[in-house]
C-alpha positions as a Python dict, from the first residue, in 0.01 Angstrom:
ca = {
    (1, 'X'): (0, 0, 0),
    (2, 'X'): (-87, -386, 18),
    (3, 'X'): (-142, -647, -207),
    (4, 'X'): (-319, -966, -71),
    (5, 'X'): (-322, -858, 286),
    (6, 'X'): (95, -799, 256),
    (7, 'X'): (226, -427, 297),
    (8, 'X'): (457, -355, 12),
    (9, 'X'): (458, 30, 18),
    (10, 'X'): (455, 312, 330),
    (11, 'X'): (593, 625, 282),
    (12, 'X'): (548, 1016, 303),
    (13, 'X'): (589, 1212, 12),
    (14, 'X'): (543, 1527, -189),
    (15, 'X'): (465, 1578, -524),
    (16, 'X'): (285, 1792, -757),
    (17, 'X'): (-61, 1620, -908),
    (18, 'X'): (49, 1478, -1276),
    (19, 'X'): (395, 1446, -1166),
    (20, 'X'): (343, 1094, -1002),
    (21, 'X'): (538, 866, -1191),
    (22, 'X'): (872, 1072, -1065),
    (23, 'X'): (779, 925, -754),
    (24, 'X'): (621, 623, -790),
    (25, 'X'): (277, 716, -727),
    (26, 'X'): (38, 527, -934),
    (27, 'X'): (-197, 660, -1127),
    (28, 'X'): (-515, 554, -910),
    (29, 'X'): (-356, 762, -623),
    (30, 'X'): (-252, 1066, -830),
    (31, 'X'): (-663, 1077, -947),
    (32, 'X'): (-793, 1008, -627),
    (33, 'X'): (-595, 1278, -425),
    (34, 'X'): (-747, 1532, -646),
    (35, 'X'): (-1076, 1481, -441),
    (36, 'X'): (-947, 1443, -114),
    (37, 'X'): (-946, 1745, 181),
    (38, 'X'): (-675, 1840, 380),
    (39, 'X'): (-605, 1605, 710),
    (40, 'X'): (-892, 1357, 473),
    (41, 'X'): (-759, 955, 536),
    (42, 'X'): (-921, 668, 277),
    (43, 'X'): (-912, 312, 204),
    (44, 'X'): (-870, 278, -188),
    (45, 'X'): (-887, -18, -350),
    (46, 'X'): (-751, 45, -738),
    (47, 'X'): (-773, -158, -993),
    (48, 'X'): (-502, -309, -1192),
    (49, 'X'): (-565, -26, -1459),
    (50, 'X'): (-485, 245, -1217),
    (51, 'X'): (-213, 49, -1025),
    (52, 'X'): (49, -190, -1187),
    (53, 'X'): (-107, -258, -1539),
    (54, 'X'): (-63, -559, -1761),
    (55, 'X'): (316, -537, -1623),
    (56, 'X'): (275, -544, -1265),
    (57, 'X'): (561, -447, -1012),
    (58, 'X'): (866, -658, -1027),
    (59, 'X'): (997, -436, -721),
    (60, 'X'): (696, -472, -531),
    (61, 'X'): (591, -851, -616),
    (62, 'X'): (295, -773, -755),
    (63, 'X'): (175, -964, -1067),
    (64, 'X'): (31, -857, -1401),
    (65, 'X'): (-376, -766, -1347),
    (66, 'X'): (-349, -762, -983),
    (67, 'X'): (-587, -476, -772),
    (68, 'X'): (-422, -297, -446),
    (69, 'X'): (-499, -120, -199),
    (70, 'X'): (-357, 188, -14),
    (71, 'X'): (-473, 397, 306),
    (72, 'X'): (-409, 742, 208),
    (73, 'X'): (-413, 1079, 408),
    (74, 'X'): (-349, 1417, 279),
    (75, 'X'): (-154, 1619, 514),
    (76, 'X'): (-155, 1915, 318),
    (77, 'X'): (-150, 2069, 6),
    (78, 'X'): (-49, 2444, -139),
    (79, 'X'): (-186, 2590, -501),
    (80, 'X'): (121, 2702, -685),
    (81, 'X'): (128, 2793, -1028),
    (82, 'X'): (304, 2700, -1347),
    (83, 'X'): (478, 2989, -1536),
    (84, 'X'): (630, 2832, -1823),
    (85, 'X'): (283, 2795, -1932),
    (86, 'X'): (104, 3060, -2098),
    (87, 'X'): (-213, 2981, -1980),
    (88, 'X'): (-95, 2939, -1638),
    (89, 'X'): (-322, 2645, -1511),
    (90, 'X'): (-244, 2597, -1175),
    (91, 'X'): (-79, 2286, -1008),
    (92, 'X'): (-166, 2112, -680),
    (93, 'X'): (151, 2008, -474),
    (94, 'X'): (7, 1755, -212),
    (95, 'X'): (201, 1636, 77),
    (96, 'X'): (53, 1287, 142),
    (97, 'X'): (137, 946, 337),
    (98, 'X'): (70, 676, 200),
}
């Protein structure tokens, strides 16, 4: 991830789609990945909405309102499903780097 040219975030992880603030994943990536193929690489550029909010990131240095941007690659993904739910809606677990 950058903001203003500056690299704040760069990391592998893996997570299951809706799951993303366990793992600091904003909310721009989590809806983004959704769309993405297997071994798939991006530029995003998400809005404050979808990123840090009116709050911002106090860890990261980024201000309230501010847009970033991440290069993101899904590296792989498996379908696994939920059983505590009864109507058993699968769940994506992605393995990205972003």
């Amino acid at each position: 991830g950058k903001y203003n040219g500056t690299k704040f975030d760069e990391r592998k992880v893996t997570y299951e789609v809706g799951d993303c603030h366990e793992h600091q994943i904003i909310d721009g990536l989590d809806r983004a990945v959704k769309k993405f193929r297997k071994g798939e690489k991006s530029k995003l550029v998400i809005s404050s909405k979808y990123a840090y909010g009116s709050h911002g990131s106090e860890e990261y240095v980024i201000p309230p309102q501010s847009e970033v941007e991440y290069t993101m690659e899904l590296l792989d993904f498996t379908r696994v499903c939920n059983l505590t739910t009864i109507s058993l809606v699968p769940k994506i677990k992605f393995f990205l780097s972003i």
